[in-house]
N, C-alpha and C positions, 0 to 999 in steps of 0.2 A: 504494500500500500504506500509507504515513503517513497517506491523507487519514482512510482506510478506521480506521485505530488509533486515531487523532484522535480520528474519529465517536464507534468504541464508549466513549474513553475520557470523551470528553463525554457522553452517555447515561450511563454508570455512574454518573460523579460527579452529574448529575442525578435519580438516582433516587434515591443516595443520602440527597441534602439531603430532599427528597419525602419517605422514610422516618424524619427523624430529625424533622421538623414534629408536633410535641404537635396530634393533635386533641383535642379537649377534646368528649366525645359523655356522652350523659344519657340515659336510658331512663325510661320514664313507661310504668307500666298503665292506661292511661284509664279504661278498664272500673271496675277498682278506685276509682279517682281521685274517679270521676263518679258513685260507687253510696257513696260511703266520704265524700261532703260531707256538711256540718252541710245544706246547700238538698236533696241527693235525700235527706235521712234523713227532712223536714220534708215534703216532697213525698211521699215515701212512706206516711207516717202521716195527711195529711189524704187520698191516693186510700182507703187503707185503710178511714177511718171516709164518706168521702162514699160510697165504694160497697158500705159493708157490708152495708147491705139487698140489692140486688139479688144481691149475691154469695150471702148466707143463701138466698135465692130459689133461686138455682139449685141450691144444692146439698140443698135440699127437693125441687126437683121430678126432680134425678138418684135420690134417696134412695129415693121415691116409683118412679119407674122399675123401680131392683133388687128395693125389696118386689115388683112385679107382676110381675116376670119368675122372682122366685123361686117365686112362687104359683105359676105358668101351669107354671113345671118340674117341681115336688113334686109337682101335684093335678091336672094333666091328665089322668093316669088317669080320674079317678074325676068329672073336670067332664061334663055335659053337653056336646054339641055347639056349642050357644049360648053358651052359660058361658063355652065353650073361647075361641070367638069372638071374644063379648064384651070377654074379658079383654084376647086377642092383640092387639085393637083399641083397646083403652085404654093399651096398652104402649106401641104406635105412636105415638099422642098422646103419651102421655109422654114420647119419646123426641124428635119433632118439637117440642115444647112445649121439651124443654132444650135442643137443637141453637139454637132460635132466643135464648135469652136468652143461653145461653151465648157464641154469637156476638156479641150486641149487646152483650152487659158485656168482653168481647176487643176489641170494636172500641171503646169508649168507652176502655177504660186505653191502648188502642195512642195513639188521639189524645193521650189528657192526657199519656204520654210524650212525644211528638213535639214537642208546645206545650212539655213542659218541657225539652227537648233545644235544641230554636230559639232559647229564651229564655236556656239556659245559654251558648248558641256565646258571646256577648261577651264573655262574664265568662273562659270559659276561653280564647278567644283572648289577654286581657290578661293572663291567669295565665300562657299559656306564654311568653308577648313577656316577663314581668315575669322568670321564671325563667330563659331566654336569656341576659338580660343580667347578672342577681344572680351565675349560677356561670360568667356569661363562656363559653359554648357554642357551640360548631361546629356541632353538631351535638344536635339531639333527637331520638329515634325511640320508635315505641313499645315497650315490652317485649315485648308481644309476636314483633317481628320479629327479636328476638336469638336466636338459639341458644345462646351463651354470654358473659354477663356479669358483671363482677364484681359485687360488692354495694355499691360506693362509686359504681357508677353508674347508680344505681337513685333518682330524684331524685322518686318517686311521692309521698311522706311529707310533701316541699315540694309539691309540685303542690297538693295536697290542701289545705294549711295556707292558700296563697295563694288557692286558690278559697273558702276558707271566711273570709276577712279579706275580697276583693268581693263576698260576700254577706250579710254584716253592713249 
């Protein structure tokens, strides 16, 4: 029966010490972090002017689409059969004709994201090692995994500052 009283008394007092150990934990929105740098704000403005054309493109030949589908709705009555046709077949095109650019300008920013994601990893791996050690950290997680934090441990503001001082 002592050994047994012993046990739990030792278990208490160990959980106790366990409990009174300061973690020291930091939350970071990366999302934020990584759309909120001076490099993606930079990043974001040259995809913007390098793929403005084809963007203007597509959304000509979407624009183009609605007028002929608003036609074919309004005036189908009164089109011819061929007309009707004609039209319903130029829609289609239209339609095929934006699926495909639209596609290829999605698939063109997905890459130059990706490339810009790859090239970032260094930079933010050395920003979180830098900020670890700056506020002395147990623990970093992202904020999004928190359900409830305080606001003194929300270290996203530094995150930021540091990725934008290794990208100078």
């Amino acid at each position: 029966m002592n050994r047994i009283l012993l046990l739990v008394s030792v278990l208490l007092f160990s959980f106790a010490s366990i409990a009174n150990a300061q973690l020291n934990i930091g939350l970071v929105d990366m999302r934020a972090a990584l759309f909120s740098s001076n490099a993606a704000k930079e990043f974001t403005e040259n995809m913007v002017s390098k793929y403005k054309q084809q963007d203007l493109e597509v959304r000509a030949v979407g624009e183009d689409g609605q007028k002929l589908e608003l036609r074919l709705k309004n005036d189908a009555a009164i089109m011819s059969d061929n007309e009707r046709s004609k039209l319903a077949s130029d829609l289609e095109a239209k339609i095929q004709e934006y699926k495909y650019l639209k596609s290829k300008l999605d698939k063109a920013l997905a890459e130059k994201r990706q490339e810009f994601l790859n090239d970032s990893k260094p930079k933010i791996d050395q920003a979180i090692n830098e900020l670890v050690k700056e506020e002395k950290l147990d623990l970093l997680m992202p904020r999004e995994a928190a359900l409830f934090a305080k606001e003194k441990m929300d270290l996203t503001e530094k995150f930021i500052e540091k990725l934008n001082k290794l990208n100078k």
